[in-house]
C-alpha positions as CSV (number, residue, x, y, z in Angstrom):
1,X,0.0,0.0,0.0
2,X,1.1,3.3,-0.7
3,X,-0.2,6.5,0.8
4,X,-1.5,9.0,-1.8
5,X,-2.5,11.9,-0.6
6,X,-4.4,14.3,2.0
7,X,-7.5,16.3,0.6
8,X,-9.0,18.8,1.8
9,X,-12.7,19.8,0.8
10,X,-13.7,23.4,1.1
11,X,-16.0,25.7,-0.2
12,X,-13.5,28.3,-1.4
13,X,-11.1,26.5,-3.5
14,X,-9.2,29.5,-4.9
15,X,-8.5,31.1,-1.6
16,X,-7.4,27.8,-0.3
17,X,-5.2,27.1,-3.5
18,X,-3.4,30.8,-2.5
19,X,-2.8,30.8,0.8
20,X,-1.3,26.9,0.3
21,X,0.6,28.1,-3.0
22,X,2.0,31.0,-0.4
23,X,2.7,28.8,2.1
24,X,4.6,26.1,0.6
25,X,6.6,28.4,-2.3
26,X,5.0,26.0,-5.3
27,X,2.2,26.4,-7.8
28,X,-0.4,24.0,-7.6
29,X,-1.2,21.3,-10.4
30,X,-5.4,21.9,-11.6
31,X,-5.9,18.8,-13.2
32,X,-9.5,19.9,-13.4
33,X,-11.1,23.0,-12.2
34,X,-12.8,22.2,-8.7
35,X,-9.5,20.1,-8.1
36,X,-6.1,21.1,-7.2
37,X,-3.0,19.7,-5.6
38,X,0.4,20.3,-4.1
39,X,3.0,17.3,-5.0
40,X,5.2,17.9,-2.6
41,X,8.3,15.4,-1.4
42,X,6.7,13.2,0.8
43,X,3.2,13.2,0.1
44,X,0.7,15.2,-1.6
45,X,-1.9,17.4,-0.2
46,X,-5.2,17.7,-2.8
47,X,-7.7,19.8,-2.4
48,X,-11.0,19.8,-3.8
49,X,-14.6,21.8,-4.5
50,X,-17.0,20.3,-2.0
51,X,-19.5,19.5,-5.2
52,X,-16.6,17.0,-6.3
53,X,-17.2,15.2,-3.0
54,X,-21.3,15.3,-3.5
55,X,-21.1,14.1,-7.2
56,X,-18.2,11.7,-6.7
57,X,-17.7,10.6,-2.7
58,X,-21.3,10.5,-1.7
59,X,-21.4,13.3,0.4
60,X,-18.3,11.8,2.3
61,X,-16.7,15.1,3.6
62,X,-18.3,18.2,4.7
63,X,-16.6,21.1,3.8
64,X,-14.8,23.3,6.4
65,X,-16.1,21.0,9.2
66,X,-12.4,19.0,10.6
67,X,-11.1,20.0,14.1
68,X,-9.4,16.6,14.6
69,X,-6.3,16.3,12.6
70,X,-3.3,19.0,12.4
71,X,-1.7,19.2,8.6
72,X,2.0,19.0,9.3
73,X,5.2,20.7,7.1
74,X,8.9,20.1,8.6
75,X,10.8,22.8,6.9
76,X,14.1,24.2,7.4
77,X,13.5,27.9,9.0
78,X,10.3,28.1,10.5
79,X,11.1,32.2,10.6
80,X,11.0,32.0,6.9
81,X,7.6,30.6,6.8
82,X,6.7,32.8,9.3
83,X,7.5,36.0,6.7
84,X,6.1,34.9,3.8
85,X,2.6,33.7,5.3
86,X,-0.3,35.6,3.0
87,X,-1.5,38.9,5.1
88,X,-4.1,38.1,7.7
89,X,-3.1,34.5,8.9
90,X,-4.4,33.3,11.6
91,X,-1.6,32.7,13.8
92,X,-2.4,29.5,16.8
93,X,0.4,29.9,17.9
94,X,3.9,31.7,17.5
95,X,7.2,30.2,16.9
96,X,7.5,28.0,20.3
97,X,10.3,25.1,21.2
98,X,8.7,22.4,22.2
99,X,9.9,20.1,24.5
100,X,11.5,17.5,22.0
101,X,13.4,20.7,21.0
102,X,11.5,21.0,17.2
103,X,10.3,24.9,16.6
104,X,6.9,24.9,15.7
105,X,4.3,27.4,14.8
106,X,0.9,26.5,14.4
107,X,-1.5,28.7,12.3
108,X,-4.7,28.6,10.5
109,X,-6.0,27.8,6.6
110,X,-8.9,30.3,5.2
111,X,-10.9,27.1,6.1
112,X,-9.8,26.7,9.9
113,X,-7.6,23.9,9.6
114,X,-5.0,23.6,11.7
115,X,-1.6,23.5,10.2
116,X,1.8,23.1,12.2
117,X,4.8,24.5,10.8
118,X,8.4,22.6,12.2
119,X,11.5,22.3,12.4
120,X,13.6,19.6,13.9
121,X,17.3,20.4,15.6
122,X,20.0,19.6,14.0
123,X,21.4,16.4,15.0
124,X,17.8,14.5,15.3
């Protein structure tokens, strides 16, 4: 088995095609129009129109509606991150070292989601 991918359904697709083409530096692939994805090292977060989900997934996912999962990107320089975040993120929480020593910064998608921004110490 091989893991594919992470979607995310939404109502807004553009906004959450910007602020995740902001975030992670890369353009994403639109295969179709209420479908995009970032194909990034490691796995590959998708994002799709809610309708896709209604005509496809019977109704599977609810846009907008997870508080249960975190999305996760280890990057170098979480400080980096920080600057180039699109105006108006909602920031969780600031750049904090946690105690296993990784920086992390947890923020906010237009959608809510909760997305953790890390980086691990040299050495582990």
């Amino acid at each position: 088995m091989q893991f594919a991918s992470i979607r995310l359904v939404t109502h807004q697709l553009d906004a959450l095609v910007d602020f995740y083409s902001a975030l992670t530096g890369i353009e994403a692939n639109r295969p179709a129009p209420p479908f995009a994805e970032f194909r990034l090292p490691g796995a590959t977060l998708a994002i799709s129109d809610e309708s896709v989900v209604t005509q496809f997934n019977a109704g599977a996912a609810v846009a907008g509606a997870n508080r249960s999962a975190l999305i996760e990107f280890q990057v170098d320089d979480v400080s980096a991150v920080a600057q180039r975040l699109p105006e108006g993120t909602h920031v969780v929480m600031p750049p904090t070292t946690m105690p296993w020593r990784n920086l992390s910064m947890l923020i906010r998608d237009p959608d809510g989601n909760v997305i953790n921004i890390f980086s691990r110490p040299a050495g582990l």
